[in-house]
C-alpha positions as MATLAB code, in Angstrom:
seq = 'XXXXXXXXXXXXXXXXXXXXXXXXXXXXXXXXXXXXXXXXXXXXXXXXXXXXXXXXXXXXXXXXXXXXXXXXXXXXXXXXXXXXXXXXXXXXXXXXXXXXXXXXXXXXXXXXXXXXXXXXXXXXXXXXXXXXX';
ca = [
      99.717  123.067 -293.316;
      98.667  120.440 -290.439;
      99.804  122.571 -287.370;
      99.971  118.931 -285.555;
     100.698  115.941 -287.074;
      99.281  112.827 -285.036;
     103.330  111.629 -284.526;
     103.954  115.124 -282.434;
     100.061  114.759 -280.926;
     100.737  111.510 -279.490;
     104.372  112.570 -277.983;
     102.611  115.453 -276.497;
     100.099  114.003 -275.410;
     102.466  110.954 -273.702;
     104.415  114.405 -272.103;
     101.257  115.336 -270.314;
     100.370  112.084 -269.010;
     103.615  111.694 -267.487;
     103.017  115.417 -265.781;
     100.180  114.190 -264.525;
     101.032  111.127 -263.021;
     103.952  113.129 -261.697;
     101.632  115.392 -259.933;
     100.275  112.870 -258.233;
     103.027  110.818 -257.527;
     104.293  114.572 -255.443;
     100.628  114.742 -253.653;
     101.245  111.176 -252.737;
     104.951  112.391 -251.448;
     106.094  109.721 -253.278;
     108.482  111.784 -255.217;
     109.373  115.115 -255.424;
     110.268  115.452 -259.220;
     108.124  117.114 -262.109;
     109.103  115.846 -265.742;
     111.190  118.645 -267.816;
     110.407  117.596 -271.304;
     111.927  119.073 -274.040;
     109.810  121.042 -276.396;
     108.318  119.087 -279.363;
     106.455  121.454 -281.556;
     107.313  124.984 -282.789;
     104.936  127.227 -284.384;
     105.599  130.995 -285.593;
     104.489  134.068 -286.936;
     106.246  133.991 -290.600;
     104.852  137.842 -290.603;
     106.668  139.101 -287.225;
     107.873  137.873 -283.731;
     105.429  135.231 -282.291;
     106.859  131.950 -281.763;
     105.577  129.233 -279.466;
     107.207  125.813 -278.240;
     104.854  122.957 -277.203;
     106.162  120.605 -274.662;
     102.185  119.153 -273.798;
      98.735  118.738 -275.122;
      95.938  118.316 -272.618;
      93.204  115.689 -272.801;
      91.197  118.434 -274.894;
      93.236  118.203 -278.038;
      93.833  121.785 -277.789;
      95.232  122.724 -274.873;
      99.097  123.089 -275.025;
     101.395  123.720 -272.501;
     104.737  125.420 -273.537;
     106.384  128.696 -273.757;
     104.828  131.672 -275.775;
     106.802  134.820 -277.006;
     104.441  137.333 -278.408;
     107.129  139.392 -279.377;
     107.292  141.648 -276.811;
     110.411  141.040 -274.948;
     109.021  138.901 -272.165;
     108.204  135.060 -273.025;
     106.726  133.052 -270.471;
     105.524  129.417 -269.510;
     101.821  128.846 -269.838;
      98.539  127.230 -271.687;
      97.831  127.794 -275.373;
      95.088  127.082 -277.616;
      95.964  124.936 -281.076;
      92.410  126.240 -282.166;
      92.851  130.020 -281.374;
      96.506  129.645 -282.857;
      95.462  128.024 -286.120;
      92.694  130.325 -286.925;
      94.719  133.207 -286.735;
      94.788  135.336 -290.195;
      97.746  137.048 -291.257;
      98.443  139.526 -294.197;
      99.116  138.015 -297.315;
      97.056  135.421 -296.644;
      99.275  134.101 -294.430;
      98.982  131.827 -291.429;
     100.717  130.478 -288.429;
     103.217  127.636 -289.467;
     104.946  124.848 -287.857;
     108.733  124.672 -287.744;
     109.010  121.684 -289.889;
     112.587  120.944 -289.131;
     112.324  122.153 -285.103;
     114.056  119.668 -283.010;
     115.171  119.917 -279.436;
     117.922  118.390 -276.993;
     117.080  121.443 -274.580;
     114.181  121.411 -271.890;
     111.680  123.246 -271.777;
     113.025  125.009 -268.424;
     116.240  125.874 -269.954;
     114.499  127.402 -273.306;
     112.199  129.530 -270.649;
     115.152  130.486 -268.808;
     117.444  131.422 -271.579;
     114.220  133.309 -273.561;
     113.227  135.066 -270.339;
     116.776  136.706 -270.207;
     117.285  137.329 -273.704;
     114.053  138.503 -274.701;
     112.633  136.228 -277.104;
     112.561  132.410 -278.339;
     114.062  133.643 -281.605;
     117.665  134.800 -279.719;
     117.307  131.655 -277.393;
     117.264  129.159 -280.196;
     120.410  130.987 -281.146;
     122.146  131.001 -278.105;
     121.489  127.471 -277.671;
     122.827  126.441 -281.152;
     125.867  128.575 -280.450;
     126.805  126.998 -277.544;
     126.452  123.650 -278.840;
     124.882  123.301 -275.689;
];
């Protein structure tokens, strides 16, 4: 399974381009606002708890930015590698796969926020969808 197809690439890619010119645009004191996208790309463990949402991909082609829940009750915001997430072997033969049907009307903040207090990215996506929020 293509972990990243070139569609979600080049909408995370755009995501980080517009963080970075955001960045500067706030050293500049032009503005004071960072971006909040929402997250594009999900990827889990279909043997336990991992899950990871993508809202950025760096320059690199690896590097994403997004919020990772090893499955350990405390997700967090950070910088993930496509490679070291793809080359992962699982029993079974089994690898990490993409959430084909993953869409988002959520930020990124609010999926951090609501995964920080619940525990997990798993409960959050529930939550969400149970609010209708």
């Amino acid at each position: 399974m293509n972990l990243l197809p070139e569609k979600i690439r080049v909408a995370l890619a755009v995501n980080a381009a517009r963080h970075i010119m955001a960045r500067h645009r706030i050293e500049q004191g032009e503005d004071q606002s960072e971006p909040d996208p929402v997250p594009l790309l999900k990827l889990f463990n279909p043997c336990g708890a991992a899950t990871w949402l993508a809202s950025e991909l760096a320059e690199d082609g690896d590097t994403l930015f997004g919020l990772a829940d090893l499955g350990f009750g405390c997700p967090e915001l950070g910088y993930f590698s496509l490679r070291e997430i793809a080359a992962v072997r699982l029993p079974f033969g089994l690898r990490i796969e993409r959430d084909e049907t993953f869409a988002s009307r959520h930020p990124l903040s609010l999926w951090a926020q609501t995964a920080r207090h619940l525990g997990s990215i798993t409960q959050a996506e529930i939550a969400l969808h149970l609010i209708g929020f």
